[in-house]
N, C-alpha and C positions, 0 to 999 in steps of 0.2 A: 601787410601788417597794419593794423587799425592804432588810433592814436595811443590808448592804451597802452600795448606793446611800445609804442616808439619813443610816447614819454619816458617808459620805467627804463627805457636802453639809457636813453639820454641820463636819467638818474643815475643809475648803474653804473656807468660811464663818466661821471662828472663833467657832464658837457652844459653848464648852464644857458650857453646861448643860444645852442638851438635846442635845449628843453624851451626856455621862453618865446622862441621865435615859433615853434609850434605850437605852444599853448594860446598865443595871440591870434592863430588860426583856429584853434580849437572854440575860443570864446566867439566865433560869429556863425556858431555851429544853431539851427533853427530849430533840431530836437536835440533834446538831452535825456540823456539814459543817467537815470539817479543812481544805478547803480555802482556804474562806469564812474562817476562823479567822485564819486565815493571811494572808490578803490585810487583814483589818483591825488586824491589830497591827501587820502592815509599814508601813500609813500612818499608825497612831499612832504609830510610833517614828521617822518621817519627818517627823514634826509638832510643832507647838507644843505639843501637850498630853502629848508622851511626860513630862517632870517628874514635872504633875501624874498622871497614870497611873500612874506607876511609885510610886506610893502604893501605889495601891489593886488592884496585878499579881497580890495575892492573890484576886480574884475569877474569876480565869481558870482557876485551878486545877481547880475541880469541874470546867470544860467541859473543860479538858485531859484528863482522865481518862475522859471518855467518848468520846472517839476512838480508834477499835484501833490497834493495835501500827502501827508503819509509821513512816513516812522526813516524813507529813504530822505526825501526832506528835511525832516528835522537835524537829520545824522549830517546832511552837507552844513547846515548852518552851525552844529556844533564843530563843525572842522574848519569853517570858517574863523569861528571866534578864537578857537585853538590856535591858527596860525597867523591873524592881526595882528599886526603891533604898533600901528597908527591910532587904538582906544578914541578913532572919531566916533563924531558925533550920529551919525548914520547909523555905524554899528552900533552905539547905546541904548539909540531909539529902537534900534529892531530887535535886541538883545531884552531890554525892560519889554516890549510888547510878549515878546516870547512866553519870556519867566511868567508875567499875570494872566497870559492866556490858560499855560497848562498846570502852573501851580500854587494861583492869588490861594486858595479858601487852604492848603496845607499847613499844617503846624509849622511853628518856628520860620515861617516864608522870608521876615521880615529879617530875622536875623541872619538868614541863607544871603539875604541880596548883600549884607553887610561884608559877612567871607568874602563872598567873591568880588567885590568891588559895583556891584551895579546899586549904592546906595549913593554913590557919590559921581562916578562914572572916571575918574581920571587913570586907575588901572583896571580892566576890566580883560586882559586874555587869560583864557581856558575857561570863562565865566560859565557858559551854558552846560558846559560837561563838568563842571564841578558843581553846580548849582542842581543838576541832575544826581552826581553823587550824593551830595548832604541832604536831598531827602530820601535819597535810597536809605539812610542811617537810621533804622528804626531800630526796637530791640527783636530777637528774632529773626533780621533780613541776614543775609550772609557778606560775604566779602572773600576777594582772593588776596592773598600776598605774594607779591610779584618775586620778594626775597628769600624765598624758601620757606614759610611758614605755612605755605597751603591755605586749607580753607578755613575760615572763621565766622563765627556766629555772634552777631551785632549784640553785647549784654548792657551797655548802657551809652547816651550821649548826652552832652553839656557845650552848647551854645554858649557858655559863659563861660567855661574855661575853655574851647574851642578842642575839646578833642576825645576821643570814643574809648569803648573799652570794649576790647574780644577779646573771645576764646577759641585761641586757631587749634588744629587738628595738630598740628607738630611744634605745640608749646605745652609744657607742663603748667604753666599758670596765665591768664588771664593778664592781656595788656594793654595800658594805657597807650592809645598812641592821639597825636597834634592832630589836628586837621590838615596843617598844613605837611606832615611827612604821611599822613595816606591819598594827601592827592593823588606824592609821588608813588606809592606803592602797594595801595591798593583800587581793586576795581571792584565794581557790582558784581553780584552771583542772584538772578532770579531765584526765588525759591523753587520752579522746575528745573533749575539747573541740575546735570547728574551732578554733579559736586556737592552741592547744596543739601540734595536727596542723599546721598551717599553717606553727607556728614549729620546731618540732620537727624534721620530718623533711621539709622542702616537697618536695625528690626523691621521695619515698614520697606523698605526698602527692599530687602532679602527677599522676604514673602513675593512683592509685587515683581521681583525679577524671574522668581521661579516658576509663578504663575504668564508673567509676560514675558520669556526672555529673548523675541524679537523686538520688544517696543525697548526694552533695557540697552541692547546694542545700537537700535536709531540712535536715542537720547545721548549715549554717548561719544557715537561717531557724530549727530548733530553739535553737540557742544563743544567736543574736544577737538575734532578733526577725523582722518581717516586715521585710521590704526591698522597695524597687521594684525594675526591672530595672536600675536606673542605677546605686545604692545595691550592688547582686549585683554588677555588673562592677566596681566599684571595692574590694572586698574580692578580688577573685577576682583579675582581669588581672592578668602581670605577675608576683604573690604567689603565683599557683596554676599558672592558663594565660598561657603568653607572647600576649603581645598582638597579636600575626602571628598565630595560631591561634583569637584571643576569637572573632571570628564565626563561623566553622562550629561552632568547640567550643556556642555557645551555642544557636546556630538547631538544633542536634540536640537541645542538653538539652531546650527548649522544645518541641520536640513531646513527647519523652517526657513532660514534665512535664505536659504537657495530660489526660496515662492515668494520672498516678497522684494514687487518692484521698487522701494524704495531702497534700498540695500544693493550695492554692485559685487558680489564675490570677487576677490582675486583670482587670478591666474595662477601665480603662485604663492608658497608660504614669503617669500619674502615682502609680494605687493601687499600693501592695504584692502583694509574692509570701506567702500565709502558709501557715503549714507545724501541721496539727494532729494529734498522735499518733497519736491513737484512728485516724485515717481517717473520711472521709467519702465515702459513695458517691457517684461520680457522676451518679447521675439525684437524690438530696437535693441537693445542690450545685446541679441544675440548679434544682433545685423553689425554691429560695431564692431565686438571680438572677431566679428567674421571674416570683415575686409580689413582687418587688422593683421590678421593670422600669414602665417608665413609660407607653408607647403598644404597639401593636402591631409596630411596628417595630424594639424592642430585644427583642422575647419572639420575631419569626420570628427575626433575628439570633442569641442564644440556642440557639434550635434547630436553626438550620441548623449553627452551631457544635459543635454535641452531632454531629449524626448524620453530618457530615465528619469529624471529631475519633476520633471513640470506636465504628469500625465495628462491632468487637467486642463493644462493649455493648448491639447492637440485637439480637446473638443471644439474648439474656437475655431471656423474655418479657414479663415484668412491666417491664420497662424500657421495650421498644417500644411495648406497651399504652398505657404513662403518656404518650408521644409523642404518640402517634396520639391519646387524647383530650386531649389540651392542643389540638394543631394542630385537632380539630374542636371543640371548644369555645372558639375565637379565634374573639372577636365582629368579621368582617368587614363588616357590615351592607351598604352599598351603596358600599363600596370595592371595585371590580373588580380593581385594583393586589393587593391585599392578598390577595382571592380565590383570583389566577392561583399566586401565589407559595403558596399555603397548599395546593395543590391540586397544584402540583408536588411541595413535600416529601411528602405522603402516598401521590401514583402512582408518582416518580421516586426515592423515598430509602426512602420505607416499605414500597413495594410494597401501597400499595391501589389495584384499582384501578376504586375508583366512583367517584376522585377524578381518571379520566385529564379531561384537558381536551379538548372536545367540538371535533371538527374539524372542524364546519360554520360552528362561533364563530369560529373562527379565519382560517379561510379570508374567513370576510367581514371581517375588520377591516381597515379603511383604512390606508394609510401615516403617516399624520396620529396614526390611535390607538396604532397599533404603537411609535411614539415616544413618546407620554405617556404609556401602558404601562411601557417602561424606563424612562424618567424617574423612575416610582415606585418601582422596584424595584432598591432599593441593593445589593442581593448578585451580583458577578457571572458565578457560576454560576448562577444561578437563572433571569440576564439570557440567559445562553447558551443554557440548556434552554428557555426562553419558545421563543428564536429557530428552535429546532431544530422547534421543532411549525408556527411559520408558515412555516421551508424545506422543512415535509411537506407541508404542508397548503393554504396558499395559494397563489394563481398568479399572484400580482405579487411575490411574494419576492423578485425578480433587483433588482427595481429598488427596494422597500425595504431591501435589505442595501445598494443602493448609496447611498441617505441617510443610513445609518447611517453608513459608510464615511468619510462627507464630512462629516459633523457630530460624531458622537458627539465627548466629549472622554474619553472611557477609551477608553486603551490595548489594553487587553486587548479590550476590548468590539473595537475596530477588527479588530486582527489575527483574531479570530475570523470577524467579516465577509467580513474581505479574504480569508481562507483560505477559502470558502466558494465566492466570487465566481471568484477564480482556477482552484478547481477544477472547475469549469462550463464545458465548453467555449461553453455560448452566452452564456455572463456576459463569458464573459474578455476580448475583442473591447471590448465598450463600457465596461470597468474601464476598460481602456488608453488609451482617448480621453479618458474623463473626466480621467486620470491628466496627459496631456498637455495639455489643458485648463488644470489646474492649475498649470502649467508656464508656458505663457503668460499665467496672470492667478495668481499664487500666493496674492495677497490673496485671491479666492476663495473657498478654504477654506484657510486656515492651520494648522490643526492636524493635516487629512489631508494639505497638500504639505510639510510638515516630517517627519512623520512617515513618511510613503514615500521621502521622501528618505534619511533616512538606512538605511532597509533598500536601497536603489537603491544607495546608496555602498558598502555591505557585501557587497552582489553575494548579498543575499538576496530580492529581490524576486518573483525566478523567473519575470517577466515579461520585459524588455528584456534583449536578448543583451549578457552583458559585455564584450565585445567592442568594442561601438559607441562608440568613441571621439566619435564625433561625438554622440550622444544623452549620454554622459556631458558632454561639455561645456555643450549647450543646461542639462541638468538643475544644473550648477554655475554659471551664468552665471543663471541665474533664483533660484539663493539667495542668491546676491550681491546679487540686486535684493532678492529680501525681507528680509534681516538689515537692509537700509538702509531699505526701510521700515518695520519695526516695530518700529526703536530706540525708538520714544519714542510706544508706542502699547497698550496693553493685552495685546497678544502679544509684549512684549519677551522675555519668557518664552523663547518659541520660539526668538528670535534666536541667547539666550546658548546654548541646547543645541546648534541650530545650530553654532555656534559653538565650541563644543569638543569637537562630532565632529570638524569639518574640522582641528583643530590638534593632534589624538589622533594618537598612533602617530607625531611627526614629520612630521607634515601627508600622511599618506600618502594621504588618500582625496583628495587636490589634487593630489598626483605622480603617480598613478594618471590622476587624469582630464587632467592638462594632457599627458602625453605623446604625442611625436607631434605637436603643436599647432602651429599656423600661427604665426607672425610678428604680423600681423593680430589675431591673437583674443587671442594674450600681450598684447599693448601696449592691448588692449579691456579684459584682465581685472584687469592692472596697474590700466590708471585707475579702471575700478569698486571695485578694493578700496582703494582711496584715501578711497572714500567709505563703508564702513563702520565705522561707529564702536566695534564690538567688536574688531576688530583694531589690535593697540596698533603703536607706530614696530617694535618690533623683530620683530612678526608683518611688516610689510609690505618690511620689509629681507628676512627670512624668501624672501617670496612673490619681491619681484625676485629672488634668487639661484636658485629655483627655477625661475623665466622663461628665465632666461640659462642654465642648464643646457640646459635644452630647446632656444632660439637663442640662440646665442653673437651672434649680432650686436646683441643687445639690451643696450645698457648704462646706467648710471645717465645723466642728465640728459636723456639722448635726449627726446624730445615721444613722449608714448603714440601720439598719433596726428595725421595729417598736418593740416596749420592748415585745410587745405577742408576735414575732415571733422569739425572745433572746433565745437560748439554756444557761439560766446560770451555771456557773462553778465558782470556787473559785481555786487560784492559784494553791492550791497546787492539787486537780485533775485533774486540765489541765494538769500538770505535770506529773502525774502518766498514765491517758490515752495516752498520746504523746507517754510516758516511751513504751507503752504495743502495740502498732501500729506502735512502730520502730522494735518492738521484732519480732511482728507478721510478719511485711514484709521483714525486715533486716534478721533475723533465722529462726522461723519456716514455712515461704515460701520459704527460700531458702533450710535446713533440708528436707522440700516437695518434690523437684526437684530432689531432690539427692535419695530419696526412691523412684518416678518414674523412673527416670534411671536405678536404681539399678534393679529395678522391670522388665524396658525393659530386661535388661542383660538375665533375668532367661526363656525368650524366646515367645514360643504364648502367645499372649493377650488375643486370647480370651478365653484361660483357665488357665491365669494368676491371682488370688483374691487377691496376695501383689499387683498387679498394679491398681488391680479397686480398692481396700482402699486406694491406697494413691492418687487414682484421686479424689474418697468421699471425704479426707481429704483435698485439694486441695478445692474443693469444699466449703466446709464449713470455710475453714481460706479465703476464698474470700469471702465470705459472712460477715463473721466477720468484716474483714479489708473494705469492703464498707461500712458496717452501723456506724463504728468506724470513719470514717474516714468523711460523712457527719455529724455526730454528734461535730466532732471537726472544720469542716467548719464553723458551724453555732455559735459553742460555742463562748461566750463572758465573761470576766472576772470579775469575781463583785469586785469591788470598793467599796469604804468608801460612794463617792459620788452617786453610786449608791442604795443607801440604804435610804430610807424615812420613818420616824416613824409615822406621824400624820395619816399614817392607817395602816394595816398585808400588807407586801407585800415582796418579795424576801428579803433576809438577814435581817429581823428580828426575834427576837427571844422572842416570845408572854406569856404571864402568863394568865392564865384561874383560875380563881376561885370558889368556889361553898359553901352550908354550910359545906363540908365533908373537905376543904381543898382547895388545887391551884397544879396546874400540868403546866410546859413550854412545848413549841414545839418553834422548830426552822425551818424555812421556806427554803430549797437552793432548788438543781435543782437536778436530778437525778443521776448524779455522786457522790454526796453528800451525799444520802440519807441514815439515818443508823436508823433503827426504835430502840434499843437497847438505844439509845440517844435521842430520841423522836426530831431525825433530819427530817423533812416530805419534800418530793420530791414536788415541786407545781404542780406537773400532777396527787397527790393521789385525791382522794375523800374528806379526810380531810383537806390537805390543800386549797382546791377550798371554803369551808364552812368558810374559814377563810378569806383570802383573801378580801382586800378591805373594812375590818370590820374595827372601830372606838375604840377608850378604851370607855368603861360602855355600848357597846353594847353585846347583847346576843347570846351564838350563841348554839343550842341544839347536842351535842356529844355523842354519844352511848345511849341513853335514857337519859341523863341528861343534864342538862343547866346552863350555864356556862355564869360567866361575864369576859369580856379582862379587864382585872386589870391595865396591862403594857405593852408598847412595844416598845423595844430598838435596836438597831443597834448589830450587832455581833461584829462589829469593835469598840463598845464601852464600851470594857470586857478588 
């Protein structure tokens, strides 16, 4: 710990006496660092102990005087005078030499010595830095307000009445303030100050940041400090660049700002932007985050980031060298992951090439490893280049690009596949089935039928003719059924993206596909989106007005669809089936996934029997979940209203009599149905014998013959 450090503890700490027991070591120090100097009187004069210090401001003196000439100098003697409070004779004389050295021939000097006291000399602390101030007081120069006023621009001064008049940035009028109340609460602003520029000229201003917007971010990380990216746009937006323009204007600075050495990017959005005069080259920069970095996976990160970033600087040999032995001295041990990725940057970025990866390896590796392989490999370019050597090299690639296709959950990663796949005339054919596959069971894979979807809606697929009004429909009538099953299931995700494709543009990619549309499939699609819970009342107003453009004969109250073609249900089994096909996709498809996985873990497939029972399983809960899931398409809820007695029909509940007695049956739908309660499904055999019957007609049941005595409403119990 250098004194620096030990003093500001002791500060920190309120330990005055060994702050000064070391400062009395510090004063027989033979070199002095002015800058070092500097930073420790600013935090005694920021402290408790400036009082007591300013006793004893005459030990500073000898170390003042062995720092050269310069602007680091002059700063220690204004922290000097700052923290004196003996106004000897020593300091007078060296304070008056000061002032006539750098400011005899300026306006108003004479009155300047007055303010501060060096006309007389009997109070003279803060004399240099105030004396500094009042001829910074021009009209023109700027100033900050330490009290929430921001910045202000010098409009007049009066040495005779001792005190200024600005126009700050967060005053609506122009203020007079003392000389003696902007010691305390104002400081200088250089006219390159960005503050000064910001307030000054922001027209001039604007221009020169759009044209500069790497020298805009120095200037302000110089002035202001380090910022984060969030910290930058709230200085900037708006102040600088209008806010319609902040993100292009910013996503351009930011790549420059990646090439210049004087600028350190963060690590993350949280850390700062920081801005270092000198420059720092980019491969030191690198070399820092490097032996900074934690695993193997922030140092490949790192330099993958370098050799994307900074093309330019692998021309530079010593730079590339420093690359290439970093990446071969990454201790990969018996990580294969880490290997593949190390061994591309070196063939595919660096151009070595004893580092190409060996296409015999490749070609043997199984579908199984090819996905634990990306798995490991978070970059994805790197994921791409892997890919690009098993589409060389191996000769099941067709059909590992197509697991990939169907699994992976990056975007990008997919579209690279699918582009791959499509462009293979002998791929393309079994894309397309899978594709449709997907279409009929979308739970399947959800992240690939979502995802195809909406390039299908875009009419970017480049597979299915857009044309085909009928495939557009089946494809929009299958995500209707998936929004409704994944409301409330770990891909709800999906649903809402879903979801405000289809309502983007004015619902265009639904005008599009319902045109032309049968009668039939409106009053289908009507009632299906009845049942999606991201469509709110005024999306589904929306959708019927869109219906009835297409057929005018369709209007509100109408029945979506005719009463034989009603799957009925009563609330409470809508409830309970709903209940059991959130289970089924929410849990035990997801339970599913986790026993294939688990199952890949334990090695070959194809003498794996955990992996083929839980693809059976897999199997059959997709099977479930689609007849469950049109069966609740179709369902519709019985009502009071819909119940009519003046003959047997859905929700009534009949009485049969004979000479032996009378026996009920109640008529619902096959959710309903409980023979134990002589509840009858209307798809039984008995219930169809009944149906549409009168009270005193006849109706013959198991050998015997029976009169309808009564029949009443269930909703009227």
């Amino acid at each position: 710990m250098d004194y620096l450090e030990k003093l500001q503890v002791f500060i920190e700490e309120e330990q005055p006496s060994n702050f000064f027991s070391l400062w009395e070591e510090y004063c027989f120090n033979d070199i002095v660092k002015g800058d070092e100097l500097v930073q420790i009187l600013q935090k005694v004069k920021n402290s408790f102990l400036a009082p007591l210090f300013g006793k004893i401001a005459d030990t500073v003196l000898p170390l003042w005087e062995k720092i050269p000439e310069g602007e680091e100098k002059d700063k220690v003697l204004q922290l000097i005078l700052d923290l004196q409070t003996s106004n000897s004779r020593e300091f007078y004389d060296i304070a008056l030499e000061y002032v006539n050295k750098k400011y005899l021939n300026h306006k108003n000097f004479n009155e300047a010595l007055w303010v501060v006291g060096l006309r007389d000399g009997r109070d003279f602390q803060y004399s240099l830095s105030r004396f500094e101030f009042l001829m910074h007081l021009r009209e023109g120069n700027f100033v900050f307000h330490h009290g929430g006023w921001g910045v202000g621009e010098v409009m007049g001064v009066s040495f005779l009445q001792q005190k200024i008049l600005v126009e700050f940035e967060g005053v609506m009028m122009a203020k007079d303030i003392s000389f003696e109340t902007a010691f305390k609460t104002l400081r200088p602003l250089s006219k390159e100050h960005f503050l000064s520029r910001r307030f000054g000229d922001p027209d001039k201003f604007e221009e020169y940041a759009k044209e500069h917007p790497v020298e805009v971010i120095e200037i302000l990380l110089r002035d202001l400090g380090p910022k984060t990216a969030k910290e930058i746009k709230d200085e900037l937006v708006d102040l600088v660049i209008p806010e319609a323009e902040w993100g292009r204007w910013w996503q351009s600075a930011k790549a420059k700002i990646k090439k210049d050495i004087r600028i350190t990017s963060p690590d993350s959005a949280k850390d700062p932007y920081i801005c270092s005069p000198l420059g720092d080259s980019h491969l030191s920069q690198l070399t820092r985050k490097y032996g900074l970095a934690h695993d193997n996976n922030e140092r490949i990160a790192l330099l993958y980031q370098f050799v994307r970033d900074l093309h330019s600087e692998l021309k530079k040999a010593p730079t590339r060298e420093a690359l290439i032995k970093m990446l071969k001295d990454l201790p990969v041990g018996e990580d294969k992951a880490m290997e593949i990725q190390r061994d591309l940057l070196l063939s595919e970025y660096l151009g070595e090439k004893g580092f190409v990866l060996n296409g015999q390896y490749v070609a043997s590796l199984s579908e199984d490893e090819v996905a634990r392989f990306l798995d490991k490999i978070p970059i994805v370019a790197l994921q791409k280049s892997f890919l690009s050597l098993v589409k060389k090299f191996s000769p099941e690639w067709k059909a590992i690009f197509l697991q990939i296709f169907l699994h992976t959950s990056s975007p990008m990663l997919r579209e690279s596949v699918y582009k791959a796949l499509r462009g293979d005339e002998g791929s393309l054919e079994v894309l397309k089935q899978k594709i449709l596959e997907c279409v009929h069971q979308p739970m399947m894979f959800p992240g690939a039928f979502s995802w195809f979807f909406m390039k299908f809606g875009a009419h970017e697929d480049g597979i299915f003719d857009p044309r085909d009004k009928e495939m557009q429909r089946m494809f929009l009538e299958a995500t209707l059924t998936f929004m409704y099953q994944v409301a409330s299931t770990p891909y709800k995700e999906l649903g809402k993206k879903l979801y405000n494709f289809l309502v983007g543009q004015r619902f265009l990619v639904i005008r599009e596909m319902i045109e032309n549309a049968s009668e039939a499939f409106l009053k289908e699609f009507l009632l299906l989106s009845t049942k999606i819970p991201q469509f709110s009342s005024g999306d589904l107003s929306i959708l019927q007005g869109l219906a009835e453009v297409v057929q005018p004969s369709l209007k509100r109250g109408r029945s979506a669809v005719e009463e034989e073609d009603v799957f009925w249900v009563t609330s409470q089994s809508f409830s309970r089936m709903k209940e059991k096909l959130q289970s089924l996709v929410g849990k035990e498809m997801v339970d599913n996934a986790r026993e294939i996985e688990d199952a890949r873990a334990l090695g070959d497939l194809r003498e794996n029997s955990e992996y083929k029972f839980a693809l059976e399983r897999r199997a059959r809960l997709q099977e479930e979940i689609r007849v469950l899931s049109e069966e609740i398409n179709k369902a519709k809820i019985l009502t009071k209203a819909d119940v009519h007695t003046h003959k047997v029909g859905v929700g009534c509940r009949v009485t049969l009599e004979d000479a032996q007695g009378s026996i009920e049956y109640t008529l619902l739908g096959s959710w309903d149905a409980d023979s134990e309660k002589n509840i009858l499904s209307l798809q039984s055999k008995l219930a169809q014998m009944l149906l549409g019957k009168n009270i005193d007609e006849r109706v013959q049941l198991q050998g015997r013959e029976y009169r309808i005595a009564k029949i009443v409403s269930i909703f009227d119990e």
